[in-house]
C-alpha positions in Angstrom: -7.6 -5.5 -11.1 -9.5 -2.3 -10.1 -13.1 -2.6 -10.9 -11.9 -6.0 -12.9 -10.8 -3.7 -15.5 -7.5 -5.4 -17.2 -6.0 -2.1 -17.9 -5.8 -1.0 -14.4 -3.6 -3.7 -13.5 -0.7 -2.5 -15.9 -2.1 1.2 -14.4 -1.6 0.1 -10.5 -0.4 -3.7 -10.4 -2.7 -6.1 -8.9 -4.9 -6.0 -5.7 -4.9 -9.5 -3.9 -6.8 -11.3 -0.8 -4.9 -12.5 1.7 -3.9 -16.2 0.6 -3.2 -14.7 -2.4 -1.0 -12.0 -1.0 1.2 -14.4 0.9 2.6 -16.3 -2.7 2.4 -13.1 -4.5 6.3 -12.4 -4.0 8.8 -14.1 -5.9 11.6 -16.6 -4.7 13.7 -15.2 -2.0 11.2 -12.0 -1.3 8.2 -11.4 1.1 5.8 -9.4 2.8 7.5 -6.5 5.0 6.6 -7.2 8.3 4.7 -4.3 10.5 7.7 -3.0 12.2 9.5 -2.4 8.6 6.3 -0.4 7.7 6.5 1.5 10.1 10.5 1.6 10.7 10.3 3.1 6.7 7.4 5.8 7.5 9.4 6.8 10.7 12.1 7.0 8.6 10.4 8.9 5.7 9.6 11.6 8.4 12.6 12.2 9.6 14.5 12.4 6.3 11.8 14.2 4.7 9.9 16.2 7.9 6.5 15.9 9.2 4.8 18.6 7.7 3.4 16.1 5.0 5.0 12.9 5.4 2.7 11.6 2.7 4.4 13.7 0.1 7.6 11.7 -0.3 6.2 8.6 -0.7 3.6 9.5 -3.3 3.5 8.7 -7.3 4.1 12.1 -8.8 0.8 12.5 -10.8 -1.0 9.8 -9.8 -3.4 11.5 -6.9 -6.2 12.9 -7.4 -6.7 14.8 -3.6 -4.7 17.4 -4.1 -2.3 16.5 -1.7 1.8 16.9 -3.1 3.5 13.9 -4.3 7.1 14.4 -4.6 8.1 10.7 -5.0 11.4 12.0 -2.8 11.6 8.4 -1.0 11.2 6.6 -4.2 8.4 4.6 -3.0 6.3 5.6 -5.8 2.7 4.8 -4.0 0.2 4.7 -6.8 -3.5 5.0 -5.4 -4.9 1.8 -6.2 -7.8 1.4 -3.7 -8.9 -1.6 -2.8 -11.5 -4.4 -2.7 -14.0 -4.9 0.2 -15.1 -8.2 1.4 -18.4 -7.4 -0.3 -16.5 -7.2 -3.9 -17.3 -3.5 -4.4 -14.2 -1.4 -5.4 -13.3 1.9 -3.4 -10.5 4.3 -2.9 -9.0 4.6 -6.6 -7.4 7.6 -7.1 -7.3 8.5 -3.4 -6.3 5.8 -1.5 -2.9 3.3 -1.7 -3.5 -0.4 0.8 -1.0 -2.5 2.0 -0.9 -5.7 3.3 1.7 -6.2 6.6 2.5 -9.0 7.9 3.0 -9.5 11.7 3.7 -13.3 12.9 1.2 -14.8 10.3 -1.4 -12.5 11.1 -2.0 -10.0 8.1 -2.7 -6.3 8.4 -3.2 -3.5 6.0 -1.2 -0.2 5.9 -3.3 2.9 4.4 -1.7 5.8 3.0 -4.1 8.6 1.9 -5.2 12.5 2.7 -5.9 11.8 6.1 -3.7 8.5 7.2 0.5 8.7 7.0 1.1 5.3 6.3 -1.0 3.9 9.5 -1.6 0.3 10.2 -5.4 -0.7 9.5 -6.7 -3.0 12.3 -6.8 -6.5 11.4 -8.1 -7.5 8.1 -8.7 -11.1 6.9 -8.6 -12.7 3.5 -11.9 -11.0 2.4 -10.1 -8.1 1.5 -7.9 -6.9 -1.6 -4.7 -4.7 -1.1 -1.8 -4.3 -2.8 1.7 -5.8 -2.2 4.9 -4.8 -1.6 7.8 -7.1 -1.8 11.3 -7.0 0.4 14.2 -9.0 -0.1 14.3 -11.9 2.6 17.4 -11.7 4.6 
């Protein structure tokens, strides 16, 4: 949890290292792959326009930099941070991480005020990010 404060898990979910990430979806669901993220952010910007493609996939209510949040996509990012290799805490509030997978090699995708859903570079288990589950095909 955020800070290790219990109440911001039932506020933003849980933030997990990489091991942890790669059992964190149930039976029969898993880790969207790189091209999905970014198949679903191209996606977003088409349906939704360019202008700011962060907007539709935004938490009404949930951001604190100013930026709109219209939830259109129904994505529902809540800004959760994340946890640095160092165990310090940053980015609540502003800052949503996910982890993308992309042939066993695990990457984060960053949606804030200045990134539209854009891969990270290559981060190992050190790090704490949020997950998002697909349904296997």
């Amino acid at each position: 949890c955020y800070d290790d404060i219990p109440a911001n898990c039932d506020k933003y979910g849980r933030l997990y290292q990489e091991e942890d990430a790669i059992k964190a979806c149930p039976s029969g669901w898993r880790i969207p792959t790189d091209e999905e993220w970014a198949a679903m952010r191209n996606t977003v910007k088409a349906e939704f326009g360019v202008s700011d493609a962060n907007a539709p996939l935004r938490a009404i209510g949930a951001w604190e930099d100013k930026i709109a949040a219209t939830n259109a996509s129904g994505f529902s990012a809540l800004p959760a941070g994340y946890r640095a290799k160092t165990g310090q805490y940053d980015g609540e509030g502003t800052k949503a991480y996910f982890w993308g997978e992309n042939s066993m090699l695990y990457y984060g995708w960053l949606l804030s005020k200045e990134y539209e859903l854009d891969k990270e570079s290559l981060i190992r288990g050190y790090y704490a990010y949020s997950v998002r589950c697909i349904l296997s095909e």
